[in-house]
VMD Tcl script that builds the backbone (N, CA, C; Angstrom):
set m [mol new atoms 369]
animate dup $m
set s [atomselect $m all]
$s set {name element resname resid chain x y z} {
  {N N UNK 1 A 201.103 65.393 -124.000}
  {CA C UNK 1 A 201.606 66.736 -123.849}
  {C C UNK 1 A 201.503 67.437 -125.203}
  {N N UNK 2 A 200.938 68.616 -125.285}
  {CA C UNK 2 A 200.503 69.371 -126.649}
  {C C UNK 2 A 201.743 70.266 -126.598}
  {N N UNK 3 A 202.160 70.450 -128.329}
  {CA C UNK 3 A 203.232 71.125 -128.292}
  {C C UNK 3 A 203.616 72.811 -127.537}
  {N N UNK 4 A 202.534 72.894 -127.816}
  {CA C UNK 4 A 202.721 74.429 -126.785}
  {C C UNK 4 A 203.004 74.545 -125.292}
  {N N UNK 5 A 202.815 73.077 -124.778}
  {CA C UNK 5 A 203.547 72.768 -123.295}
  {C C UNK 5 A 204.720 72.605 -122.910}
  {N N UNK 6 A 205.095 71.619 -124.328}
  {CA C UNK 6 A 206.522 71.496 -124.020}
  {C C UNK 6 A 207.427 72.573 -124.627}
  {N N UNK 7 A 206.879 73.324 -125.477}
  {CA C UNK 7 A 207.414 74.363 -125.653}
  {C C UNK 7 A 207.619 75.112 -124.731}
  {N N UNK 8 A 206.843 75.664 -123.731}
  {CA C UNK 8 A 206.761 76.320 -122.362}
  {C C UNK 8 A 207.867 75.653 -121.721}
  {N N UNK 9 A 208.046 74.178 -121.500}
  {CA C UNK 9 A 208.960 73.272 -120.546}
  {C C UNK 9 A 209.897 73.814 -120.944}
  {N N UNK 10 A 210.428 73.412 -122.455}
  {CA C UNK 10 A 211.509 73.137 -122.621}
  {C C UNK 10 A 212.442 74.834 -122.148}
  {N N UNK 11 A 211.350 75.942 -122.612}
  {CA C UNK 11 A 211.382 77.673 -121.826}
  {C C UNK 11 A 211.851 77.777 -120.624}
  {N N UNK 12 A 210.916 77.005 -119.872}
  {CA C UNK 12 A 211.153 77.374 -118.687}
  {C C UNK 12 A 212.395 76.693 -118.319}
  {N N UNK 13 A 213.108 75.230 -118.600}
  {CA C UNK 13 A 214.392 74.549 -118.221}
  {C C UNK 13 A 215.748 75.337 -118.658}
  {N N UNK 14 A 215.318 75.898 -119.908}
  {CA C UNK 14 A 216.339 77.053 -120.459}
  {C C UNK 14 A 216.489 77.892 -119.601}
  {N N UNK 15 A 216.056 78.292 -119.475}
  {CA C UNK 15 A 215.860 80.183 -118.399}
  {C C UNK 15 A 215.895 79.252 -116.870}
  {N N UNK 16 A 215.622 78.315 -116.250}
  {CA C UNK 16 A 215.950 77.792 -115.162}
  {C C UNK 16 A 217.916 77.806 -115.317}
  {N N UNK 17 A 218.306 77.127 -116.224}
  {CA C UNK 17 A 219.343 76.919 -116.833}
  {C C UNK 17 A 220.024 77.981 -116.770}
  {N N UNK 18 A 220.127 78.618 -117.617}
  {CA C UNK 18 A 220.851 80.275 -117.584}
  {C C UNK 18 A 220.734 80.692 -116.430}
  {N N UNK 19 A 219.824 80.838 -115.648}
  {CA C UNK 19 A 220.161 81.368 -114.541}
  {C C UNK 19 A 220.821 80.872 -113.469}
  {N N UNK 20 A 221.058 79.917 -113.250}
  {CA C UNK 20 A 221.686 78.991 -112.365}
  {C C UNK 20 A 223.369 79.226 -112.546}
  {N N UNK 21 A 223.137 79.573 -114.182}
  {CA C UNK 21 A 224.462 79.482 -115.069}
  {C C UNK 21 A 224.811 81.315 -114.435}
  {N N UNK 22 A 224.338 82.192 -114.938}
  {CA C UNK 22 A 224.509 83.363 -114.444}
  {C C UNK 22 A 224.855 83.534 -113.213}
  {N N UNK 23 A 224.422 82.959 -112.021}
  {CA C UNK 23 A 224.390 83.169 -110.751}
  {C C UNK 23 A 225.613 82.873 -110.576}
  {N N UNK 24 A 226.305 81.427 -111.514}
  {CA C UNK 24 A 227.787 80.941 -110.904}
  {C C UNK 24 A 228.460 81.853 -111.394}
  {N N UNK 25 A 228.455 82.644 -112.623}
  {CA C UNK 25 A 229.331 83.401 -112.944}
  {C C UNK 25 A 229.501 84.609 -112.210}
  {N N UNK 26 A 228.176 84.803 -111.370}
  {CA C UNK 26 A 228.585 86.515 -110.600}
  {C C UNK 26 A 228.867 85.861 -109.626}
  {N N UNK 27 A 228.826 84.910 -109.055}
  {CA C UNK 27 A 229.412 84.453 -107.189}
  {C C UNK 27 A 230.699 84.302 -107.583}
  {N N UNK 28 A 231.624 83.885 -108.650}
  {CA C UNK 28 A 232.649 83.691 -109.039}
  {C C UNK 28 A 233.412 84.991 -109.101}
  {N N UNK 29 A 232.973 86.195 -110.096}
  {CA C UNK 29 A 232.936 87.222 -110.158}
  {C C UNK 29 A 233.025 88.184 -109.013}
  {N N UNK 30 A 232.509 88.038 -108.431}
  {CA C UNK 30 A 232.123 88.691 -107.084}
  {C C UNK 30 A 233.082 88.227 -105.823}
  {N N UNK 31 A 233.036 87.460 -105.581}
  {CA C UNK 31 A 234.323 86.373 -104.710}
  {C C UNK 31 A 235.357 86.787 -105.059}
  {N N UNK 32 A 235.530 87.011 -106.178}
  {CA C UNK 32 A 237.076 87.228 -106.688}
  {C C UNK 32 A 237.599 88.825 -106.901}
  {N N UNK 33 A 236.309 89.817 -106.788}
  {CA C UNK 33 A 236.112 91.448 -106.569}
  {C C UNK 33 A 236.590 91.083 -105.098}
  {N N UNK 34 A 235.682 90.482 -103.958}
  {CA C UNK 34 A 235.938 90.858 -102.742}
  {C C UNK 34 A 237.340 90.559 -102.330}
  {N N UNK 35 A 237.883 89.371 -102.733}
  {CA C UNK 35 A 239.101 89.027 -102.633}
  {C C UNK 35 A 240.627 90.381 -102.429}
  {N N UNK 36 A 239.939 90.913 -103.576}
  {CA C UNK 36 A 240.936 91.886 -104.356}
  {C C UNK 36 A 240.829 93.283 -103.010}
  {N N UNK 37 A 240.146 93.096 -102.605}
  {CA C UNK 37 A 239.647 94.416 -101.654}
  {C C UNK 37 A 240.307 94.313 -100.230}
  {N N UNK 38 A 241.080 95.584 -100.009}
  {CA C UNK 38 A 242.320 95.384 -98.618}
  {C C UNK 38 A 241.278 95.803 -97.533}
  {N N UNK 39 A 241.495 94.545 -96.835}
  {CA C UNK 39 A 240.102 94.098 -95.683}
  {C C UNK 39 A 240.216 95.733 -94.736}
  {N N UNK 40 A 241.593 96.394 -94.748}
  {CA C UNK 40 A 242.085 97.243 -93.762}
  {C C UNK 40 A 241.575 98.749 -94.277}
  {N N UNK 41 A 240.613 98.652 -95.931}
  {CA C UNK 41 A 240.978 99.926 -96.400}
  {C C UNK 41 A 239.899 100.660 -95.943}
  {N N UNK 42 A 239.256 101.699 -96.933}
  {CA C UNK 42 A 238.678 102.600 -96.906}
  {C C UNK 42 A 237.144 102.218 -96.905}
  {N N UNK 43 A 236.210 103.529 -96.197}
  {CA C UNK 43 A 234.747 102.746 -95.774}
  {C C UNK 43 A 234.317 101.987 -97.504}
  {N N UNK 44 A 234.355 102.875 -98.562}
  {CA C UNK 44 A 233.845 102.057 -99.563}
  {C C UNK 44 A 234.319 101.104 -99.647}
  {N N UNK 45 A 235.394 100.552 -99.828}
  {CA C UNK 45 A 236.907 99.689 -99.998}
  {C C UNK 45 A 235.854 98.492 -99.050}
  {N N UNK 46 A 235.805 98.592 -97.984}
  {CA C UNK 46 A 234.671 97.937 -97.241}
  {C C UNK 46 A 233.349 97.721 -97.359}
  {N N UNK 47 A 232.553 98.417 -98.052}
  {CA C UNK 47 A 231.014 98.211 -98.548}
  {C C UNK 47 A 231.415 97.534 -99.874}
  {N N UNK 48 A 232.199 97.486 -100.623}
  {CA C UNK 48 A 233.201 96.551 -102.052}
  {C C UNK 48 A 232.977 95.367 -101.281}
  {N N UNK 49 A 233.640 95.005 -100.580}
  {CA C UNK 49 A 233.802 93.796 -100.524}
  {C C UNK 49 A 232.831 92.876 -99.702}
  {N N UNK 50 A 231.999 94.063 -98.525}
  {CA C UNK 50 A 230.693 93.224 -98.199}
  {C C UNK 50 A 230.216 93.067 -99.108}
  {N N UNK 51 A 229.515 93.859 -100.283}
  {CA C UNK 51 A 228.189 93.561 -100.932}
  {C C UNK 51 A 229.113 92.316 -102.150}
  {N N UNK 52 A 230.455 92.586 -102.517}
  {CA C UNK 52 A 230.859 91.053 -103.247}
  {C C UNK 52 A 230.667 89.663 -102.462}
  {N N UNK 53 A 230.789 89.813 -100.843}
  {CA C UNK 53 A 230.795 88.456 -100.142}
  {C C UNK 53 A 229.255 87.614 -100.447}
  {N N UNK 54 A 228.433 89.355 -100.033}
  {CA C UNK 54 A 227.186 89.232 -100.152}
  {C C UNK 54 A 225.926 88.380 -101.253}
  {N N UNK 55 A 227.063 88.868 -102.471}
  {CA C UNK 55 A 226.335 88.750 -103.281}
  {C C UNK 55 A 227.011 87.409 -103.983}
  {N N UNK 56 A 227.927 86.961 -103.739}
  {CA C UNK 56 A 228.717 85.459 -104.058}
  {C C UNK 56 A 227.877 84.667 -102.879}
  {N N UNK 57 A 227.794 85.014 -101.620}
  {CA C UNK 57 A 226.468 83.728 -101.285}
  {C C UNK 57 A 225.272 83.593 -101.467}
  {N N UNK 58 A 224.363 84.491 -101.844}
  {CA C UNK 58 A 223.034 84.658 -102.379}
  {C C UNK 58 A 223.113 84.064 -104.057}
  {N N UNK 59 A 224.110 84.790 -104.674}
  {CA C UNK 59 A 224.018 84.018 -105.695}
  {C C UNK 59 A 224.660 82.398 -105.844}
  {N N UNK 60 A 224.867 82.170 -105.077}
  {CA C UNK 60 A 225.490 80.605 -105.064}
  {C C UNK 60 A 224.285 79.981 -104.392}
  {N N UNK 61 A 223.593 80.468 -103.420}
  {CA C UNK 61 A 222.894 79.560 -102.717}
  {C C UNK 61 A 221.525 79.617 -103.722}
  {N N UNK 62 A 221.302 80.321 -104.544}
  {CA C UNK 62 A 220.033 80.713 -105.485}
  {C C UNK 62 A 220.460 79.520 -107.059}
  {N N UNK 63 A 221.637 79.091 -107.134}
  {CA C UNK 63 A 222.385 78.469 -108.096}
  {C C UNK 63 A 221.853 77.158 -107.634}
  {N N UNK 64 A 222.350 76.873 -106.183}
  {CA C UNK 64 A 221.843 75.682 -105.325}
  {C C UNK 64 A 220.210 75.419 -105.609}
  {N N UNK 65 A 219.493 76.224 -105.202}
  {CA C UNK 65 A 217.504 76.092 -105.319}
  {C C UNK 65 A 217.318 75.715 -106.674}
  {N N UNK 66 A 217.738 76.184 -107.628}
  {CA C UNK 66 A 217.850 76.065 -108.944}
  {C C UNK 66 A 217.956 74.557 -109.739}
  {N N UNK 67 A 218.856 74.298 -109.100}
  {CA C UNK 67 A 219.359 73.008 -109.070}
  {C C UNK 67 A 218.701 72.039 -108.436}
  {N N UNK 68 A 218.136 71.883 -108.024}
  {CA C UNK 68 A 217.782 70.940 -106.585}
  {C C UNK 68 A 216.216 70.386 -107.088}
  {N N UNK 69 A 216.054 70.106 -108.923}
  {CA C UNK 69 A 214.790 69.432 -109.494}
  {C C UNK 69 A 213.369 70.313 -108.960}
  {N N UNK 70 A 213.529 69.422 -107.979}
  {CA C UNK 70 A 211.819 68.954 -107.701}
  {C C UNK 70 A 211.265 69.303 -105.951}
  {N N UNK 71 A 212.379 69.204 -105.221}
  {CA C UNK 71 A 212.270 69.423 -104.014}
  {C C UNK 71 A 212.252 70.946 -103.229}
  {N N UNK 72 A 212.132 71.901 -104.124}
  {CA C UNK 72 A 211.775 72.909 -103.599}
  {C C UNK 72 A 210.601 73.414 -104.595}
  {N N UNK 73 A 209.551 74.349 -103.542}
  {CA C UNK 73 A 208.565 74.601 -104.527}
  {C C UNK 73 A 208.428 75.710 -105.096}
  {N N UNK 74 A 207.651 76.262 -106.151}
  {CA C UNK 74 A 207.827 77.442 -106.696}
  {C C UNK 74 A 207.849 78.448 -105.655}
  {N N UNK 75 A 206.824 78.946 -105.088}
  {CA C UNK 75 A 207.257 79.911 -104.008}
  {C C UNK 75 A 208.542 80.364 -103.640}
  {N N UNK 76 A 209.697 79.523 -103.033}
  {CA C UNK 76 A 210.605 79.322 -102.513}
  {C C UNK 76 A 211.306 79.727 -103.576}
  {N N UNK 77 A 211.657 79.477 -104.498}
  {CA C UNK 77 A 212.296 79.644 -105.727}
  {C C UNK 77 A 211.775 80.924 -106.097}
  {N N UNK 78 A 210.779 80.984 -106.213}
  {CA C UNK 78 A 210.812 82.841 -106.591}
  {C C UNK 78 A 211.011 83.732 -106.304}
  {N N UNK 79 A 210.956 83.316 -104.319}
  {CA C UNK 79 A 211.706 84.458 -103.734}
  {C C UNK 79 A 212.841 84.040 -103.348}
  {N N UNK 80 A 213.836 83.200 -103.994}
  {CA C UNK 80 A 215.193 83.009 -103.827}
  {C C UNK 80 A 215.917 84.166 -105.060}
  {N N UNK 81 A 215.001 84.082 -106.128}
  {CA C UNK 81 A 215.445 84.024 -107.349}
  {C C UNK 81 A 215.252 85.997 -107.268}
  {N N UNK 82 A 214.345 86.496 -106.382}
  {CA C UNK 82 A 213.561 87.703 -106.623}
  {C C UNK 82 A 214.549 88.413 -105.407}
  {N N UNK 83 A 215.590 87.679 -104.543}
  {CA C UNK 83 A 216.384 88.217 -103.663}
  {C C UNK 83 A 217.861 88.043 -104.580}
  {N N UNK 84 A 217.636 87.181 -105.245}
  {CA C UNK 84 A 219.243 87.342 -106.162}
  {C C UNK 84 A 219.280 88.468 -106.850}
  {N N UNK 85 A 218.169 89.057 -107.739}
  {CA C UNK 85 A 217.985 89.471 -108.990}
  {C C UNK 85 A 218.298 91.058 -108.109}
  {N N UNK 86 A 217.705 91.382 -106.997}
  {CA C UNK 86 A 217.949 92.668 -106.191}
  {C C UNK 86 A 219.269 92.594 -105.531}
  {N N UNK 87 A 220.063 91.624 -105.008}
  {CA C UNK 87 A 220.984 91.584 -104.089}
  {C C UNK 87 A 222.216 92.153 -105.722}
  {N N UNK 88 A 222.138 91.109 -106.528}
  {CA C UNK 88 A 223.062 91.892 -107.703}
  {C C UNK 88 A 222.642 93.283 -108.006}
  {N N UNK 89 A 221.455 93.610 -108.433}
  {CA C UNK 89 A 221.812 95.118 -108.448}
  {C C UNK 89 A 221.848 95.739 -108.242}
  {N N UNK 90 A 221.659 95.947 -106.557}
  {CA C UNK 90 A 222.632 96.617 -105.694}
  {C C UNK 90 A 223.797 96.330 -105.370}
  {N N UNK 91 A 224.610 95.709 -105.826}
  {CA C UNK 91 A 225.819 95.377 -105.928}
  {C C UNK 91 A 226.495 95.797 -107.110}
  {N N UNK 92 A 225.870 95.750 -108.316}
  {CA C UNK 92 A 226.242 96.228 -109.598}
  {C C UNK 92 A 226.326 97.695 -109.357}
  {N N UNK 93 A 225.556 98.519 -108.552}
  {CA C UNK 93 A 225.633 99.671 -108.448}
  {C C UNK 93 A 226.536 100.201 -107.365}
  {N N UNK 94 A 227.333 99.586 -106.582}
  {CA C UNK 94 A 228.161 99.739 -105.533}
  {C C UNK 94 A 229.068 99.242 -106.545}
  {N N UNK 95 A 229.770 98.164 -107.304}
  {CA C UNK 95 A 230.810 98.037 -108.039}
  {C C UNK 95 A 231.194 99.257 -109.036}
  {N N UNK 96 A 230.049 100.097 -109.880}
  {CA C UNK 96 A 230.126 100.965 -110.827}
  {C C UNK 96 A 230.815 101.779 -110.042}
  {N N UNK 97 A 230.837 102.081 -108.297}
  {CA C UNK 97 A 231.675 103.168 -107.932}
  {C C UNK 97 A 233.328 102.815 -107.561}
  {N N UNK 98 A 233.344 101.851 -108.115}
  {CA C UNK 98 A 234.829 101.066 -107.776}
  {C C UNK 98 A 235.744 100.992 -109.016}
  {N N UNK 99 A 236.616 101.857 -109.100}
  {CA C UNK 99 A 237.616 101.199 -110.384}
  {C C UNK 99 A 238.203 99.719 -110.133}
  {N N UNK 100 A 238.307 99.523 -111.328}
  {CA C UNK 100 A 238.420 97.794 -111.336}
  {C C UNK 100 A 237.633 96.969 -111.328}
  {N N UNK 101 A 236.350 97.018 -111.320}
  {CA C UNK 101 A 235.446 96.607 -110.716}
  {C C UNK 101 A 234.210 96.447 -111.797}
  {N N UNK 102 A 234.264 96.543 -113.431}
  {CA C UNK 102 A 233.417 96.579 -114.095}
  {C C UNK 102 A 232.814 95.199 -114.517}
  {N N UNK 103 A 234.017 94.364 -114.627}
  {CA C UNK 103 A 233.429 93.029 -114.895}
  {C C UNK 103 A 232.640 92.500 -113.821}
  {N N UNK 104 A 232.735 92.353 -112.915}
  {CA C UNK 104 A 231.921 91.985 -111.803}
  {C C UNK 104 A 230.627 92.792 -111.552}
  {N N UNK 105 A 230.222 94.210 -112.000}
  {CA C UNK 105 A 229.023 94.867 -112.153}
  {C C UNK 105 A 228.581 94.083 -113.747}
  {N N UNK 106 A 229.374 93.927 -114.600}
  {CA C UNK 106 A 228.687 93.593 -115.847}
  {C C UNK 106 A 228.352 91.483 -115.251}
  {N N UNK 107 A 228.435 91.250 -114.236}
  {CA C UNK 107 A 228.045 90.234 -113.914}
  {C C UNK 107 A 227.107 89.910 -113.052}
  {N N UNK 108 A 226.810 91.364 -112.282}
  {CA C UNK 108 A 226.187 91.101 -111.551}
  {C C UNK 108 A 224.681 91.735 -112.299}
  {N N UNK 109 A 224.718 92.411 -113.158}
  {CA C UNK 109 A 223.318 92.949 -114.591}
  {C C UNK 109 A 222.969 91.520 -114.994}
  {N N UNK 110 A 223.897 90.700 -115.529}
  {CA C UNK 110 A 224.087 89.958 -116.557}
  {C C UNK 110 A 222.883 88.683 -115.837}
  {N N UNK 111 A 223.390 88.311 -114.398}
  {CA C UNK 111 A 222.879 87.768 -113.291}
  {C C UNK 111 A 221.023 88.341 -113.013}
  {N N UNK 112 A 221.053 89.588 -113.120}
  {CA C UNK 112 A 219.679 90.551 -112.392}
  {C C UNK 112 A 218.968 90.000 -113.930}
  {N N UNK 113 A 219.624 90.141 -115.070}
  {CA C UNK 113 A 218.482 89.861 -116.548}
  {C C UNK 113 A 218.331 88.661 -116.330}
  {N N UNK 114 A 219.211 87.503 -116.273}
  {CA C UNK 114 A 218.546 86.000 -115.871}
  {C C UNK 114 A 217.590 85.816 -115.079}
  {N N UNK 115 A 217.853 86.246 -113.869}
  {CA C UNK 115 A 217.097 86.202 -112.868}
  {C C UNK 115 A 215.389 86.838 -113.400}
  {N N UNK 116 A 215.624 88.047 -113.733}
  {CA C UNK 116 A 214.201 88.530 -114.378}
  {C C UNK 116 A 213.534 87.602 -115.753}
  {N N UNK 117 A 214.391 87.074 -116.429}
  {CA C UNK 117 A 214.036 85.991 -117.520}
  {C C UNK 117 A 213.342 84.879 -116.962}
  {N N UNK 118 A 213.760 84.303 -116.010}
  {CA C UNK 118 A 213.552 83.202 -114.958}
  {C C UNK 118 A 212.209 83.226 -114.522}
  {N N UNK 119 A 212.330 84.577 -113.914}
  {CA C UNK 119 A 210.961 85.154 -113.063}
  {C C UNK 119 A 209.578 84.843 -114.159}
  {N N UNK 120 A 210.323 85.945 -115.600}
  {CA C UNK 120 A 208.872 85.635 -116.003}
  {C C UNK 120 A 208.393 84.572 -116.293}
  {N N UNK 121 A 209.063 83.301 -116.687}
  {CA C UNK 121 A 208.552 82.236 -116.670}
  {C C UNK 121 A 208.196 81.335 -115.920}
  {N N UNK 122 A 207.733 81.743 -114.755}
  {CA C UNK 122 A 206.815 81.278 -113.515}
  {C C UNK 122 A 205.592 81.946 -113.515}
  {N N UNK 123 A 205.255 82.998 -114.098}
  {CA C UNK 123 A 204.030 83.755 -114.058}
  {C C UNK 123 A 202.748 83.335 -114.840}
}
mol reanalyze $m
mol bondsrecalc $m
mol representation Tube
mol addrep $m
Protein backbone atom coordinates (compact mmCIF):
# COMPACT_ATOMS: atom_id res chain seq x y z
CA UNK A 1 0.00 0.00 0.00
CA UNK A 2 1.69 3.42 -1.19
CA UNK A 3 1.41 6.19 1.14
CA UNK A 4 -1.01 8.21 -0.73
CA UNK A 5 -3.58 5.25 -0.27
CA UNK A 6 -3.52 5.02 3.04
CA UNK A 7 -3.61 8.43 3.33
CA UNK A 8 -6.94 8.41 1.34
CA UNK A 9 -8.03 5.30 3.90
CA UNK A 10 -7.13 6.63 6.77
CA UNK A 11 -9.58 10.11 5.02
CA UNK A 12 -12.03 8.30 4.17
CA UNK A 13 -12.43 6.22 7.93
CA UNK A 14 -12.25 9.78 9.45
CA UNK A 15 -15.07 11.39 7.53
CA UNK A 16 -16.87 7.80 7.61
CA UNK A 17 -16.32 8.44 11.40
CA UNK A 18 -17.57 11.95 11.89
CA UNK A 19 -20.33 11.30 10.20
CA UNK A 20 -21.75 8.47 11.84
CA UNK A 21 -20.66 10.68 14.87
CA UNK A 22 -22.76 13.72 13.53
CA UNK A 23 -25.76 11.75 12.62
CA UNK A 24 -25.94 10.50 16.48
CA UNK A 25 -25.76 13.87 17.60
CA UNK A 26 -28.72 15.28 15.37
CA UNK A 27 -31.06 12.01 15.98
CA UNK A 28 -30.35 12.81 19.63
CA UNK A 29 -30.92 16.43 19.03
CA UNK A 30 -33.82 16.07 17.10
CA UNK A 31 -35.67 13.32 19.30
CA UNK A 32 -35.33 15.48 22.02
CA UNK A 33 -36.78 18.88 19.76
CA UNK A 34 -39.71 16.50 18.89
CA UNK A 35 -40.19 15.42 22.35
CA UNK A 36 -40.54 19.03 23.53
CA UNK A 37 -43.38 19.67 20.91
CA UNK A 38 -47.28 19.51 22.34
CA UNK A 39 -48.45 16.60 20.02
CA UNK A 40 -52.04 18.72 20.39
CA UNK A 41 -50.50 22.10 19.14
CA UNK A 42 -50.33 24.24 16.30
CA UNK A 43 -49.95 23.14 12.38
CA UNK A 44 -46.15 24.22 12.66
CA UNK A 45 -45.92 22.93 16.33
CA UNK A 46 -46.75 19.70 14.18
CA UNK A 47 -44.46 19.93 11.04
CA UNK A 48 -41.61 20.58 14.40
CA UNK A 49 -42.01 17.58 15.47
CA UNK A 50 -42.63 15.43 12.25
CA UNK A 51 -39.57 16.60 10.49
CA UNK A 52 -37.56 16.03 14.28
CA UNK A 53 -39.11 12.29 14.32
CA UNK A 54 -38.13 12.33 10.76
CA UNK A 55 -35.00 13.28 10.87
CA UNK A 56 -33.86 11.24 14.29
CA UNK A 57 -34.71 8.03 12.12
CA UNK A 58 -32.94 8.76 8.93
CA UNK A 59 -30.23 9.98 10.81
CA UNK A 60 -29.92 7.00 13.10
CA UNK A 61 -30.55 4.52 10.50
CA UNK A 62 -27.67 6.35 8.16
CA UNK A 63 -25.40 6.09 11.64
CA UNK A 64 -26.42 2.27 11.38
CA UNK A 65 -25.05 1.86 7.26
CA UNK A 66 -22.10 3.64 8.44
CA UNK A 67 -21.30 1.34 10.83
CA UNK A 68 -22.01 -1.91 9.46
CA UNK A 69 -17.88 -2.32 7.87
CA UNK A 70 -18.15 -4.11 4.87
CA UNK A 71 -21.61 -5.41 4.27
CA UNK A 72 -23.18 -2.70 2.61
CA UNK A 73 -21.94 -1.36 -0.66
CA UNK A 74 -20.99 2.00 -1.73
CA UNK A 75 -24.05 2.73 -3.67
CA UNK A 76 -26.26 2.08 -0.76
CA UNK A 77 -24.28 4.20 1.45
CA UNK A 78 -24.31 7.10 -0.73
CA UNK A 79 -27.69 7.27 -1.09
CA UNK A 80 -28.27 6.68 2.59
CA UNK A 81 -25.79 9.29 3.33
CA UNK A 82 -27.21 11.77 0.26
CA UNK A 83 -30.92 11.28 1.99
CA UNK A 84 -29.48 12.23 5.48
CA UNK A 85 -27.50 15.20 4.31
CA UNK A 86 -31.13 16.59 2.61
CA UNK A 87 -33.55 15.17 5.24
CA UNK A 88 -31.36 17.54 7.90
CA UNK A 89 -31.59 20.45 5.90
CA UNK A 90 -34.81 20.55 5.53
CA UNK A 91 -35.24 20.16 8.91
CA UNK A 92 -32.64 22.73 9.89
CA UNK A 93 -34.78 25.03 7.97
CA UNK A 94 -38.16 24.12 9.58
CA UNK A 95 -36.31 24.33 13.14
CA UNK A 96 -34.89 28.07 12.24
CA UNK A 97 -38.77 28.83 12.28
CA UNK A 98 -39.17 27.50 15.81
CA UNK A 99 -38.02 29.36 18.94
CA UNK A 100 -36.13 27.03 20.99
CA UNK A 101 -35.12 25.20 18.49
CA UNK A 102 -31.53 26.45 17.43
CA UNK A 103 -29.44 23.79 18.75
CA UNK A 104 -31.09 21.14 16.97
CA UNK A 105 -30.92 23.28 13.48
CA UNK A 106 -27.18 23.91 14.44
CA UNK A 107 -27.23 19.98 14.47
CA UNK A 108 -28.91 19.26 11.93
CA UNK A 109 -26.07 21.82 9.42
CA UNK A 110 -23.48 20.33 11.54
CA UNK A 111 -24.93 16.66 10.36
CA UNK A 112 -25.67 18.06 6.33
CA UNK A 113 -21.46 19.27 6.42
CA UNK A 114 -20.50 15.64 7.55
CA UNK A 115 -22.60 14.11 5.45
CA UNK A 116 -21.23 16.33 2.41
CA UNK A 117 -17.50 15.64 3.80
CA UNK A 118 -18.37 11.93 3.64
CA UNK A 119 -19.83 12.24 0.19
CA UNK A 120 -16.80 13.71 -1.19
CA UNK A 121 -14.76 11.05 -0.24
CA UNK A 122 -16.42 8.41 -2.27
CA UNK A 123 -15.97 10.31 -5.49
Amino acid sequence: MTTTSQEELFRFLEDRFACAQACTECARSCATRASLVDPDGTENQELVRRKGILCAEVCDATCRVLSEQNQVDEATIRIQVEWCRQVCLESAQVFDDCSGAEQAAQACRACARACTEFLATLN
